[in-house]
C-alpha positions as CSV (number, residue, x, y, z in Angstrom):
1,X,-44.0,-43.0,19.6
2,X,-44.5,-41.0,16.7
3,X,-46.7,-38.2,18.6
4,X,-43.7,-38.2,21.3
5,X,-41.3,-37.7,18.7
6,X,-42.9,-34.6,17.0
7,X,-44.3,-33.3,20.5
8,X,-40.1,-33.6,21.3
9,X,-39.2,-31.8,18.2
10,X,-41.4,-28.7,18.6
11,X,-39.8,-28.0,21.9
12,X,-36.2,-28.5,20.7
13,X,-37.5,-25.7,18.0
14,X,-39.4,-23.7,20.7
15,X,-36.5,-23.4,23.1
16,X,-33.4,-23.1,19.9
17,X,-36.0,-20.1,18.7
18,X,-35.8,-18.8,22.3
19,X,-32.0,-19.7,23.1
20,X,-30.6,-16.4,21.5
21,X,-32.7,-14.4,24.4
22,X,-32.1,-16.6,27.2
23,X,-28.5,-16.3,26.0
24,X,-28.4,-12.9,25.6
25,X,-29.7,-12.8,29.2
26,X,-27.9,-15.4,30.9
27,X,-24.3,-14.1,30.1
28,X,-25.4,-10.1,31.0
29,X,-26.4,-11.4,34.4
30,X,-23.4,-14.1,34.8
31,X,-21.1,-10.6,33.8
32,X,-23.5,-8.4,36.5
33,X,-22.6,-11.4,39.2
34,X,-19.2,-11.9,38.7
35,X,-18.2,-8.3,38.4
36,X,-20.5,-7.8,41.8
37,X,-18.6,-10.7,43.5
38,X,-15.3,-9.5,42.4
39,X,-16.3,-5.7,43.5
40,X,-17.0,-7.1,47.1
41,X,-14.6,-9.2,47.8
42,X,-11.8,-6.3,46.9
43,X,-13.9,-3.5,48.7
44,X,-14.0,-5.9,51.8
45,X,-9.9,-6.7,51.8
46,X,-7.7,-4.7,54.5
47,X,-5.8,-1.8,53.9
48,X,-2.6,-3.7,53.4
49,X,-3.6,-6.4,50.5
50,X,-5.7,-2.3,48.9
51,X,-2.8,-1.1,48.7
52,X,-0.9,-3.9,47.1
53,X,-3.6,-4.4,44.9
54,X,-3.5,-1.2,43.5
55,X,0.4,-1.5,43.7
56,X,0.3,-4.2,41.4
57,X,-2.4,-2.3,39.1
58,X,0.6,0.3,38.8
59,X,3.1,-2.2,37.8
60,X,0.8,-4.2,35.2
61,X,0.0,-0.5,33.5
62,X,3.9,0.5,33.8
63,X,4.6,-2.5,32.0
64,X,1.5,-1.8,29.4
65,X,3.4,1.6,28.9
66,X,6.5,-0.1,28.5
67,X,5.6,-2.8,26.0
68,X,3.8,0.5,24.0
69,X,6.9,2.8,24.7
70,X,8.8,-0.1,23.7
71,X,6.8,-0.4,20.3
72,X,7.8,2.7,19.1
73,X,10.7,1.5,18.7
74,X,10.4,-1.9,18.0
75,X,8.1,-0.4,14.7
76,X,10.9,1.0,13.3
77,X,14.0,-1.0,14.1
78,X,14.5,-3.1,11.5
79,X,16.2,0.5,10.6
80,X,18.9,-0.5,12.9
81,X,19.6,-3.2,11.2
82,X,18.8,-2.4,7.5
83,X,22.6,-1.9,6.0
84,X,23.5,-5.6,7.8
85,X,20.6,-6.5,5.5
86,X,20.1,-4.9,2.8
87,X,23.6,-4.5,1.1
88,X,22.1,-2.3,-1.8
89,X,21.8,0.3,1.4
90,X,24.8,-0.1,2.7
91,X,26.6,0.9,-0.7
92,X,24.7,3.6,-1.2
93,X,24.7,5.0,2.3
94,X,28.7,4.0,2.4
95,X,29.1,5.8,-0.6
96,X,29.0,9.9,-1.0
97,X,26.1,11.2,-3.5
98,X,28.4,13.1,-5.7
99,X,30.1,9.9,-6.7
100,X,27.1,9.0,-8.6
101,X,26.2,10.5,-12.0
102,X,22.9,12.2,-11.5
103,X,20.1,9.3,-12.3
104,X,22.0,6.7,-10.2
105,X,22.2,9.2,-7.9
106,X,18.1,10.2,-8.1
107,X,18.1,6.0,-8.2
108,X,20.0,6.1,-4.9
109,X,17.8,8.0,-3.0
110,X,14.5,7.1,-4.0
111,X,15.7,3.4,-3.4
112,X,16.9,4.5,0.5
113,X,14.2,7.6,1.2
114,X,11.4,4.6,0.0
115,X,12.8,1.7,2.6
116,X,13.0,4.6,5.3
117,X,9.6,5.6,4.6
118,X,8.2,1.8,4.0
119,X,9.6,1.3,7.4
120,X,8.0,4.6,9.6
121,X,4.6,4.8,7.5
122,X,2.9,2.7,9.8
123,X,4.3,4.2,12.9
124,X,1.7,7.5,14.2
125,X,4.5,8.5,16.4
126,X,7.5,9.0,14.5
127,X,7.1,12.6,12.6
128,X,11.0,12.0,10.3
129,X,12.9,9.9,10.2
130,X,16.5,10.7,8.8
131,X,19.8,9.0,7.9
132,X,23.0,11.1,8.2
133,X,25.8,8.8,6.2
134,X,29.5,9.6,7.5
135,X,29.8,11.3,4.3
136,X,27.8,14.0,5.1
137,X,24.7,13.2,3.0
138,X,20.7,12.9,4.4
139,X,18.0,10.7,3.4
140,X,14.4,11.2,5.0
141,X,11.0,10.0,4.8
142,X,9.9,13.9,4.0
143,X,10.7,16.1,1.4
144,X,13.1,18.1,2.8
145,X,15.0,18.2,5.7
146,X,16.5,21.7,6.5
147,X,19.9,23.2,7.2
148,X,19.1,24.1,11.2
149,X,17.8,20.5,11.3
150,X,21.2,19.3,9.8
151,X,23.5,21.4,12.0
152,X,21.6,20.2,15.3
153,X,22.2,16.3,14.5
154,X,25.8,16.9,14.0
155,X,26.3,18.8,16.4
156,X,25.2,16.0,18.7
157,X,27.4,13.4,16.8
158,X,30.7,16.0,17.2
159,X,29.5,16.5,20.8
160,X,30.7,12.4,21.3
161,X,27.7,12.4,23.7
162,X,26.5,9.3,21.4
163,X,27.2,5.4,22.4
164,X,26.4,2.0,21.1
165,X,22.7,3.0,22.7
166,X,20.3,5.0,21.7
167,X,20.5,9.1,22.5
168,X,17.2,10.8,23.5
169,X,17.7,15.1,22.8
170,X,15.7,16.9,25.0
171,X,12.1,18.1,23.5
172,X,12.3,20.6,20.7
173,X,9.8,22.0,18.5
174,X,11.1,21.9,15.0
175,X,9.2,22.3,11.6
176,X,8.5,19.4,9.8
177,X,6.7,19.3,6.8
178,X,6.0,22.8,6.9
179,X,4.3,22.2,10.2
180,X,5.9,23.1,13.7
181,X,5.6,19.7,15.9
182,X,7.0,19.2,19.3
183,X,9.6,16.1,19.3
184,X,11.7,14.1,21.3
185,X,15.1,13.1,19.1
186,X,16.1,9.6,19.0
187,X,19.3,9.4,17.3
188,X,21.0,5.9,16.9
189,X,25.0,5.2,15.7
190,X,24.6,2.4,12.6
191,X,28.1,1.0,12.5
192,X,30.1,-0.8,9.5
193,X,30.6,-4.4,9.6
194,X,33.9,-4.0,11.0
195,X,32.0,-3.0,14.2
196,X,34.2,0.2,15.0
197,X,33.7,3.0,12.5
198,X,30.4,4.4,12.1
199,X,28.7,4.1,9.0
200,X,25.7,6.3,9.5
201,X,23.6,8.1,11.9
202,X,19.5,7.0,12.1
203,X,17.1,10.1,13.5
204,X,13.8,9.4,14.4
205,X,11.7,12.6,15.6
206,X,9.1,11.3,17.8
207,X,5.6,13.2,18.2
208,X,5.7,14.5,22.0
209,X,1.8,15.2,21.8
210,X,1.3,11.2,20.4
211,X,3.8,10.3,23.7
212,X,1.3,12.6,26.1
213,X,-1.6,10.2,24.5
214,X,-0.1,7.2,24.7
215,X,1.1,7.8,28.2
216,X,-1.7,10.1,29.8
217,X,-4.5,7.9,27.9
218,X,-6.5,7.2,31.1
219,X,-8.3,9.2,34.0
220,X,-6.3,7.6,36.7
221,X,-4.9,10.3,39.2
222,X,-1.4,8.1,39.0
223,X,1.2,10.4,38.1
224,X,3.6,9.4,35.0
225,X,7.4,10.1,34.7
226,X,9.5,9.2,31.7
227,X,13.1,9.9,32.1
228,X,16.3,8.4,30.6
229,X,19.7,9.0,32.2
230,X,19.3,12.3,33.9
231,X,17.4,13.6,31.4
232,X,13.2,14.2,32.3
233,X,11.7,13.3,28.5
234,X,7.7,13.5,30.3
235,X,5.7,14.5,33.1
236,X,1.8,14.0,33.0
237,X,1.6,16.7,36.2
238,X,-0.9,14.4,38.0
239,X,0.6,12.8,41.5
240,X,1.0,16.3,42.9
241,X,4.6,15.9,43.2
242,X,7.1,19.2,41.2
243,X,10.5,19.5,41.4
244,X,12.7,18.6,43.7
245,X,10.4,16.1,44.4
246,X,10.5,14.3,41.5
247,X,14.3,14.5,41.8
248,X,13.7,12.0,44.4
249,X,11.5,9.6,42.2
250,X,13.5,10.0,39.2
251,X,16.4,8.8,41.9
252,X,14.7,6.5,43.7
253,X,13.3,4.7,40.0
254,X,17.1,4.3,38.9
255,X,17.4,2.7,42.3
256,X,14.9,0.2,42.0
257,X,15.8,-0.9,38.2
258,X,19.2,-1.2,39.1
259,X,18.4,-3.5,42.5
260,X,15.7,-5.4,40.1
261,X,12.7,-4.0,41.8
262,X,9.5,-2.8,39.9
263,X,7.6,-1.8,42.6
264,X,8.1,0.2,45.9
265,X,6.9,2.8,48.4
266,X,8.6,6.3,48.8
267,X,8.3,8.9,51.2
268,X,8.1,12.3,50.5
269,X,7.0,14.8,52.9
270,X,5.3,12.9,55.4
271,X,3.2,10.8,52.8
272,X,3.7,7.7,51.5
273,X,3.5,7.3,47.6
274,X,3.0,4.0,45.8
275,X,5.5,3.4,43.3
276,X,6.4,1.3,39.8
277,X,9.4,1.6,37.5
278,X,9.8,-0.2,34.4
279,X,12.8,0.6,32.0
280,X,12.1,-0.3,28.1
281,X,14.6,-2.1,26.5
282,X,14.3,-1.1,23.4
283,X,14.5,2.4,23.9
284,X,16.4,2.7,27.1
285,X,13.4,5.2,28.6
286,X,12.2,4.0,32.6
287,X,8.4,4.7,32.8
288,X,7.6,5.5,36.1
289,X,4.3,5.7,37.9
290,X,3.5,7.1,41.7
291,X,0.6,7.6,43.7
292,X,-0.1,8.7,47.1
293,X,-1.6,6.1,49.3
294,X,-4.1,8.3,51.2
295,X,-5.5,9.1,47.6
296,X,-5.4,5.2,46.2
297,X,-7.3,3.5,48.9
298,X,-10.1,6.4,48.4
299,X,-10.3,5.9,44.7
300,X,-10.6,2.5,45.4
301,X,-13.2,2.9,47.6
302,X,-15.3,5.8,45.6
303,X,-14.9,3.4,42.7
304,X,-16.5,0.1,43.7
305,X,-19.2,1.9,45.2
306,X,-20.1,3.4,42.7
307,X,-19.5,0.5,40.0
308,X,-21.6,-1.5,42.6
309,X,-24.5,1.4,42.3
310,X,-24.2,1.0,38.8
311,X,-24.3,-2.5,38.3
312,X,-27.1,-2.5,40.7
313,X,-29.4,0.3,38.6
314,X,-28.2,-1.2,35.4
315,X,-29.8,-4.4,35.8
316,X,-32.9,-3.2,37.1
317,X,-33.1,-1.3,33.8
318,X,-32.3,-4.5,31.9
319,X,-35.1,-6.7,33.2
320,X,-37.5,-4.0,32.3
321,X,-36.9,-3.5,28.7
322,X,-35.4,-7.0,28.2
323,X,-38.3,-9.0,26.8
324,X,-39.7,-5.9,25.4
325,X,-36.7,-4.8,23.2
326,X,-34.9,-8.2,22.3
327,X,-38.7,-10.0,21.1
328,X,-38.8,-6.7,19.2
329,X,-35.4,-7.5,17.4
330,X,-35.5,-10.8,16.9
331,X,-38.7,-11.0,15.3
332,X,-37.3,-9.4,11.8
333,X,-34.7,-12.3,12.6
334,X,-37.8,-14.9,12.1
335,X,-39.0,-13.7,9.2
336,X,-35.8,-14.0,7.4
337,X,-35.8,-18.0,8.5
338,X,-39.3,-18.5,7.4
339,X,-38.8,-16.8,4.1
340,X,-35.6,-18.7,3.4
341,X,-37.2,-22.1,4.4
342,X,-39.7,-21.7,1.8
343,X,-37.6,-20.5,-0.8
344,X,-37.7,-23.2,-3.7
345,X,-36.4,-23.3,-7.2
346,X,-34.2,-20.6,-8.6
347,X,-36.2,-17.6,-7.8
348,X,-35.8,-16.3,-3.8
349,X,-38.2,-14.4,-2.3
350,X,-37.2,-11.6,-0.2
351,X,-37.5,-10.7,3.5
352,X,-39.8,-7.4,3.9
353,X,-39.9,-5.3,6.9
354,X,-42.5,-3.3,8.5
355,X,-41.3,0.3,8.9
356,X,-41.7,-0.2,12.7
357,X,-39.4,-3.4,11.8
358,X,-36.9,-0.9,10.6
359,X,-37.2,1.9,12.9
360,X,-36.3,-0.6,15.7
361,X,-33.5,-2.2,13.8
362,X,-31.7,1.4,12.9
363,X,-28.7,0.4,10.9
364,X,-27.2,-2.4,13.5
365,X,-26.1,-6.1,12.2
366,X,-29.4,-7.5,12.0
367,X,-30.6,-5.2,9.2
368,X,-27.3,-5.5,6.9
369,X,-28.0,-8.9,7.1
370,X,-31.2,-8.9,6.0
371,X,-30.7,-6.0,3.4
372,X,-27.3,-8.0,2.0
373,X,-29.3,-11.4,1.5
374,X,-32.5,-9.4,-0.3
375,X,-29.4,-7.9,-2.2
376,X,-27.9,-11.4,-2.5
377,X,-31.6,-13.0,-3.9
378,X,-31.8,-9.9,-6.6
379,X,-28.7,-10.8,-8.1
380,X,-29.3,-14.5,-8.1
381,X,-32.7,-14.0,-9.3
382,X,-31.2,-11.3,-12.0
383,X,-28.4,-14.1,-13.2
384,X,-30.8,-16.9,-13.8
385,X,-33.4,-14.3,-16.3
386,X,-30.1,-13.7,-18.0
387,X,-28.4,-16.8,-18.6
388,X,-31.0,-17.8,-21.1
389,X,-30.1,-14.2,-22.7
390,X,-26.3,-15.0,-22.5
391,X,-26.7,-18.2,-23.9
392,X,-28.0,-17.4,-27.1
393,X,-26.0,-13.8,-27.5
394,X,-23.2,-16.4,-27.0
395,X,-24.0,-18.4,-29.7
396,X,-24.8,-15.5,-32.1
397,X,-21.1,-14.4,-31.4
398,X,-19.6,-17.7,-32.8
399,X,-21.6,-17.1,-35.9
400,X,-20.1,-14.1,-36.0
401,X,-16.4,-14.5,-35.3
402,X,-16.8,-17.2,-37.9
403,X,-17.9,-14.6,-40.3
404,X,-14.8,-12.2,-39.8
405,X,-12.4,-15.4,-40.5
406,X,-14.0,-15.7,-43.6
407,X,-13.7,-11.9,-44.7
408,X,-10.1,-11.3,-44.0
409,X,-9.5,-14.6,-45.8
410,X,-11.4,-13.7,-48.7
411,X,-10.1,-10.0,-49.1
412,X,-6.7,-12.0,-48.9
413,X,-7.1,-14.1,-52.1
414,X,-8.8,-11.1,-53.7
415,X,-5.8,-9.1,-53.7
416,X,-3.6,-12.0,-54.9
417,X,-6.0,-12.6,-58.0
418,X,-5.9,-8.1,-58.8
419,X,-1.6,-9.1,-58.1
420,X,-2.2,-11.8,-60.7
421,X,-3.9,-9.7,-63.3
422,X,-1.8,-6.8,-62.8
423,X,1.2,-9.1,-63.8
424,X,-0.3,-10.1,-66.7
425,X,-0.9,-6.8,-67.9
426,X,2.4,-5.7,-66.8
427,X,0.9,-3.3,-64.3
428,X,4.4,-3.1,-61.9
429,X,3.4,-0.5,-59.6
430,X,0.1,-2.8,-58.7
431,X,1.6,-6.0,-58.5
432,X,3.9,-4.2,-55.7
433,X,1.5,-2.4,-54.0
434,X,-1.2,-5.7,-53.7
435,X,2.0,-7.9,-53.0
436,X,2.7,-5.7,-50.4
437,X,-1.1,-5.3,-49.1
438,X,-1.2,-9.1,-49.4
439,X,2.1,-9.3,-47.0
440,X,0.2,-7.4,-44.6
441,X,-2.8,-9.2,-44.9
442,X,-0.7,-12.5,-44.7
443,X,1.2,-10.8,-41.1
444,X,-2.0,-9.8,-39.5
445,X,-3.4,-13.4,-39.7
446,X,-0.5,-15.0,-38.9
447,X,-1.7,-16.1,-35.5
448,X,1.7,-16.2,-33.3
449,X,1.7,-13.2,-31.1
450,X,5.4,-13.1,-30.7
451,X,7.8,-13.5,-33.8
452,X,11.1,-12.7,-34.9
453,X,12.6,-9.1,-35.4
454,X,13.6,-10.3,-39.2
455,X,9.5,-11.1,-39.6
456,X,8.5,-7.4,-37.7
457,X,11.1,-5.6,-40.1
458,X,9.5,-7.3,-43.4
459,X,6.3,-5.9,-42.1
460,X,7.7,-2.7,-41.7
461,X,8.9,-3.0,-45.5
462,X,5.4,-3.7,-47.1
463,X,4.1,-0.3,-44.8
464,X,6.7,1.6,-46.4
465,X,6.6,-0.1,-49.3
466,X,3.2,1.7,-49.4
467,X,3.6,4.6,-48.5
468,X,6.1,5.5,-50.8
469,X,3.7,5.8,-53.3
470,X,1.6,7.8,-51.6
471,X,4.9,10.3,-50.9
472,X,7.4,9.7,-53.9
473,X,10.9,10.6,-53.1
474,X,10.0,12.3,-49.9
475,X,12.1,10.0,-47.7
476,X,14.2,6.8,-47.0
477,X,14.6,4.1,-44.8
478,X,17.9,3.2,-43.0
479,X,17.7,0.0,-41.3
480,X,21.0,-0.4,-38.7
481,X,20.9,-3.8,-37.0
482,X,23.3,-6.4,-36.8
483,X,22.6,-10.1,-38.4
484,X,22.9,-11.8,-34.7
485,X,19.5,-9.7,-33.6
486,X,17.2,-10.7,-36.6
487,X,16.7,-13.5,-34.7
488,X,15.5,-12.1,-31.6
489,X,12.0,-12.8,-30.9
490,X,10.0,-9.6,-30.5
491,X,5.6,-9.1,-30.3
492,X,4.2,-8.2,-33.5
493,X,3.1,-4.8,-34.5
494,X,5.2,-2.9,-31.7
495,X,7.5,-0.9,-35.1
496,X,5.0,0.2,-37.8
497,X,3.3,2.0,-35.8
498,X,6.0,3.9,-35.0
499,X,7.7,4.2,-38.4
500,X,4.0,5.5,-39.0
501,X,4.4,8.6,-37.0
502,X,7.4,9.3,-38.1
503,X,6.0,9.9,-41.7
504,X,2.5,11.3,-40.6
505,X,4.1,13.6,-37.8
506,X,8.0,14.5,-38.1
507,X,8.3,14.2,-42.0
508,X,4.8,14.9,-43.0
509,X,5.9,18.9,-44.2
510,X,9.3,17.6,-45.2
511,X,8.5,17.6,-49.1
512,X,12.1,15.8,-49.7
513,X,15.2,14.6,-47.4
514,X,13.6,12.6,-45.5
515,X,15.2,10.1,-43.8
516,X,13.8,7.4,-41.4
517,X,16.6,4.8,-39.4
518,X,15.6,1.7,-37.2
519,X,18.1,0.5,-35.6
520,X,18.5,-2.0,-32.9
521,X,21.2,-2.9,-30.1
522,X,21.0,-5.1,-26.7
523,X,22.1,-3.7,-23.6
524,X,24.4,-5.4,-20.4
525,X,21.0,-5.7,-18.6
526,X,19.5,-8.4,-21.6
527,X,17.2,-5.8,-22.7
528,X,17.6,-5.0,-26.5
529,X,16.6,-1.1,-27.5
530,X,14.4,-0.4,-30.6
531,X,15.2,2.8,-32.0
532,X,13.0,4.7,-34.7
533,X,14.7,8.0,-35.5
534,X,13.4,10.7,-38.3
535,X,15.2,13.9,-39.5
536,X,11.5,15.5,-39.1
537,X,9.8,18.7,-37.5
538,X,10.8,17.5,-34.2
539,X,8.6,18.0,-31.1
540,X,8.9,21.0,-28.4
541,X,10.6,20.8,-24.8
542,X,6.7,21.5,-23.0
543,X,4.9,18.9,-25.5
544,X,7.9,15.9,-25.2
545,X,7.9,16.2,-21.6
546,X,4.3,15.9,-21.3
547,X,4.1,13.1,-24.0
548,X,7.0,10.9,-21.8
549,X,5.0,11.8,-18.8
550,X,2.0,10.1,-20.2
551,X,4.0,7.1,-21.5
552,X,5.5,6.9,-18.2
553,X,1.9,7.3,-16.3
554,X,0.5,4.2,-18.8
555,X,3.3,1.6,-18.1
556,X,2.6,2.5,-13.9
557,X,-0.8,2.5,-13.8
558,X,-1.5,0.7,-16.6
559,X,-4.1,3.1,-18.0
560,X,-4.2,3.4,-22.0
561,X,-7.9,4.6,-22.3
562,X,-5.9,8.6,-22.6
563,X,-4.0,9.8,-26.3
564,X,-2.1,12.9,-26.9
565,X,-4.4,14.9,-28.0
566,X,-4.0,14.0,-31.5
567,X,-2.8,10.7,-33.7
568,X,-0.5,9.4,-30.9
569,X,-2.9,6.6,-30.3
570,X,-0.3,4.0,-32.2
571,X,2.5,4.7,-29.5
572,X,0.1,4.6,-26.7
573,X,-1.1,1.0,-27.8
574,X,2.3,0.0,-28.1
575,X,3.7,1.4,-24.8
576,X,1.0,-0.2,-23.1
577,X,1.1,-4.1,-24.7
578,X,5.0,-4.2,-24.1
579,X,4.7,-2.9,-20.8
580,X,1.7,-5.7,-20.2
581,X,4.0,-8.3,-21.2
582,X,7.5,-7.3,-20.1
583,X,6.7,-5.3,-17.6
584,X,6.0,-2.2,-16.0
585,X,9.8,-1.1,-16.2
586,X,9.4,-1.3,-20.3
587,X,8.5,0.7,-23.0
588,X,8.7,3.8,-25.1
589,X,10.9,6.9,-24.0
590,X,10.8,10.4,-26.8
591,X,13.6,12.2,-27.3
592,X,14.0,15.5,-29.9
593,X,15.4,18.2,-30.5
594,X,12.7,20.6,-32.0
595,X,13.1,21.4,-35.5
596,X,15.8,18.8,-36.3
597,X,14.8,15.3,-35.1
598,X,12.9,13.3,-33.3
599,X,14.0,9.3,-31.5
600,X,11.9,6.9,-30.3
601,X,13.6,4.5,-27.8
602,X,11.6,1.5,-27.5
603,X,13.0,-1.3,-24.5
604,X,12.0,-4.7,-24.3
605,X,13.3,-8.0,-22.8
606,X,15.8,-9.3,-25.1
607,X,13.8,-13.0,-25.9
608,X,15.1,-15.9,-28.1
609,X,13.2,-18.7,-28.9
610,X,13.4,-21.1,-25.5
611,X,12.6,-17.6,-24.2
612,X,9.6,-16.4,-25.8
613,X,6.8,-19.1,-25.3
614,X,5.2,-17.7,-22.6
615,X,4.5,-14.1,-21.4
616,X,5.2,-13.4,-18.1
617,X,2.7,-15.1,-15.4
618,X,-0.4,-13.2,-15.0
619,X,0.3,-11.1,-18.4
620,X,-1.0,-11.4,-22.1
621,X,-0.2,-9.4,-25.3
């Protein structure tokens, strides 16, 4: 039994190692039959059920253009539809621009010009998209939209030529992003909520050489016609049909969608011409495809035999190279299983191949499979030498971070026992300057990363405390902030640094009158504003809008590894923590005036104590 068993086992292997081939092989030559059968039986039907066949063929690929006609506008209506939505558009759109002061208005735009363009970016066929509010302003996905543009669109909406439906223009060429592109206009009436007075006007320019590859994206001979109304928006000249004689389709198509009919046969001049029209809902267009008989049953013919040829040569050619090619692949795929069937313990081996091995392979599946798992048994192999490594670097760290507790804490007592002896030997000016080194020492171990604005302002204190000995009588501080705020919760060390370059940078050549104010105020929003304001050297127009730029560039990208080119470091850091924590829309903004003063404006989320236990999710100080 035993003997049976394993005899029974080494064929289930044998024929699973061979089952990929036979696989391979058995569904090519299912495919060859079936397509062969299929061929046949259609080449052998009568005239009649060839000519409905291909009949049909023209209605299923009208209604593939339609659905794809269709999606173009499907990908962008949710336009239609955005101020019943969104009523943040539908102010602004129901609104003029010159109500606004100029940053609301800049808000305004960007808000509207960003949905627009969310909405198109995906879409290759629409080249602008525009709204035209009632009150005479424009919004686009692009950057500008010009005057000609302007006067042709309202031309159109003072023509009254526009319903409830969309209007199709015929095709212009018009510049559009400094490039001249051919384009079918689509302009739609969005009305007000009352349902009678129009609220805007959306234009969507759609690329006529995208519609010709959408619509002519095959070699079939069938001739193509898209029309809407009386209006011809495409011809792909195939069907050999010009003129007046497409008067007659274009006729004979509104016909047949008005009687329900999608498919039909129409005279013209003595032949007959196979015919499908399909009207897309969305956008109102009928796509309309015609063929003449005569030149349909030949293609037919011409086509199966030569697919039959084909299919005929083609596996002839496969049972030649089959064995030789596949046996050739797979063998790399052997090695792999051996290799990772031995593998034992925590080192892998890897799978090496011949450089006939790779030659056959090229770069298809079956090597990047093999190259990603030797890539894959590297790294493992690489992260088990180096765990031992990590383990003990680990370790040394602890030892370390245990000695810089200690030395803080000891330079901390040291300074109270110099404060102690100064006292006794009525040193004043030491006993205030270690009191106030001490305070510092005392902050920076404190170990709450968020703490009240009464706590950040004593900090600030001990600083200047400091550094008024080091610039007697050179300036003051002013501090402007109402009792209620003290008690705001703020991070820690988000104002020295700022009160710092104040003295280092604005009042630095100031030898006396200098004056320093910190003031504080919450806003409507339930933000509260830090302000640290100096009477200093100020800063010029070119540098202060290249220093906000910056600031404004960190809070976005997040990016705090750039400085100003000189000691500006201290804002940077504290730009970037408060935008970490509150968020991306927080933060420092400079204003001066050069040679009088300078402001820093510092917004953060206005946080008591239920407020403040937590950063934000995902965030940390």
């Amino acid at each position: 039994m035993a003997g049976k068993h394993g005899i029974y086992e080494k064929w289930v292997k044998g024929r699973r190692r061979k089952s990929v081939r036979l696989e391979v092989l058995t569904i090519f030559l299912i495919f060859i039959v079936i397509i062969m059968g299929v061929s046949l039986m259609i080449y052998n039907q009568n005239i009649s059920e060839l000519r409905q066949a291909d009949i049909n063929h023209l209605t299923e690929s009208s209604k593939q253009l339609a659905y794809s006609v269709d999606s173009i506008i499907l990908d962008v209506g949710s336009l239609f539809n955005l101020h019943y939505q969104d009523q943040r558009m539908c102010n602004i759109i129901n609104h003029s621009k010159s109500q606004y002061d100029e940053v609301t208005r800049f808000q305004n735009t960007t808000y509207v010009e960003g949905t627009i363009n969310h909405v198109v970016s995906n879409s290759k066929y629409i080249k602008r998209c525009c709204i035209f509010s009632a009150n005479g302003d424009v919004y686009s996905n692009i950057s500008s939209v010009f005057q000609d543009y302007k006067d042709y669109i309202w031309g159109i909406v003072d023509s009254g030529k526009l319903g409830r439906s969309i209007f199709y223009t015929d095709p212009e060429i018009w510049s559009i992003g400094q490039v001249d592109y051919k384009v079918v206009t689509a302009v739609k009436v969005l009305y007000s909520y009352n349902g009678t007075s129009p609220l805007a006007y959306v234009t969507l320019d759609i690329g006529y050489s995208e519609l010709d590859r959408l619509l002519n994206s095959t070699d079939n001979p069938a001739g193509t016609l898209l029309f809407f109304e009386d209006m011809q928006i495409y011809n792909n000249r195939k069907g050999g049909l010009y003129g007046e004689q497409l008067t007659e389709v274009q006729e004979k198509a509104k016909q047949m969608v008005n009687d329900g009919h999608e498919q039909d046969i129409l005279r013209i001049d003595g032949l007959d011409y196979l015919m499908t029209a399909i009207r897309s809902e969305s956008s109102g267009w009928t796509v309309v495809r015609y063929i003449a008989e005569k030149e349909a049953l030949r293609s037919i013919t011409e086509h199966k035999i030569r697919d039959i040829t084909v299919l005929l040569v083609t596996t002839a050619v496969v049972f030649m190279i089959y064995y030789y090619r596949i046996k050739q692949i797979m063998e790399p795929l052997a090695k792999m299983d051996e290799v990772i069937r031995h593998n034992k313990g925590t080192s892998l081996q890897k799978v090496y191949l011949s450089r006939e091995d790779e030659w056959l392979l090229g770069n298809n599946e079956i090597r990047n499979v093999i190259q990603n798992y030797n890539s894959m048994a590297e790294r493992i192999n690489e992260y088990a030498r180096k765990t031992l490594l990590y383990e003990i670097e680990q370790k040394e760290a602890q030892i370390k971070m245990l000695t810089y507790q200690i030395n803080p804490h000891f330079l901390y007592n040291t300074l109270n026992t110099i404060s102690a002896i100064a006292e006794i030997e009525n040193m004043e000016n030491i006993v205030e300057i270690t009191d106030s080194i001490s305070n510092i020492f005392r902050y920076n171990l404190k170990g709450d990363s968020i703490v009240t604005l009464r706590e950040e302002i004593g900090h600030v204190k001990d600083y200047v405390q400091i550094q008024k000995y080091r610039f007697p009588d050179q300036f003051e501080m002013i501090y402007e902030i109402p009792e209620e705020i003290y008690s705001m919760k703020v991070m820690k060390f988000i104002l020295q640094p700022l009160v710092e370059n104040s003295i280092s940078h604005g009042l630095f050549d100031k030898p006396e009158g200098g004056q320093i104010t910190i003031s504080a105020a919450l806003t409507e929003e339930g933000d509260m504003l830090l302000t640290v304001s100096d009477n200093g050297i100020g800063i010029n127009k070119k540098q202060l809008e290249e220093m906000n730029q910056k600031l404004f560039e960190y809070r976005v990208n997040m990016n705090s590894g750039k400085d100003f080119g000189g000691d500006g470091i201290g804002i940077i850091n504290v730009n970037a923590r408060v935008s970490g924590y509150y968020g991306k829309e927080y933060g420092i903004t400079l204003y001066s005036e050069y040679g009088r003063w300078t402001r820093a404006v510092l917004r953060i989320k206005a946080l008591r104590d239920e407020e403040s236990e937590t950063g934000r999710a995902g965030e940390t100080i």
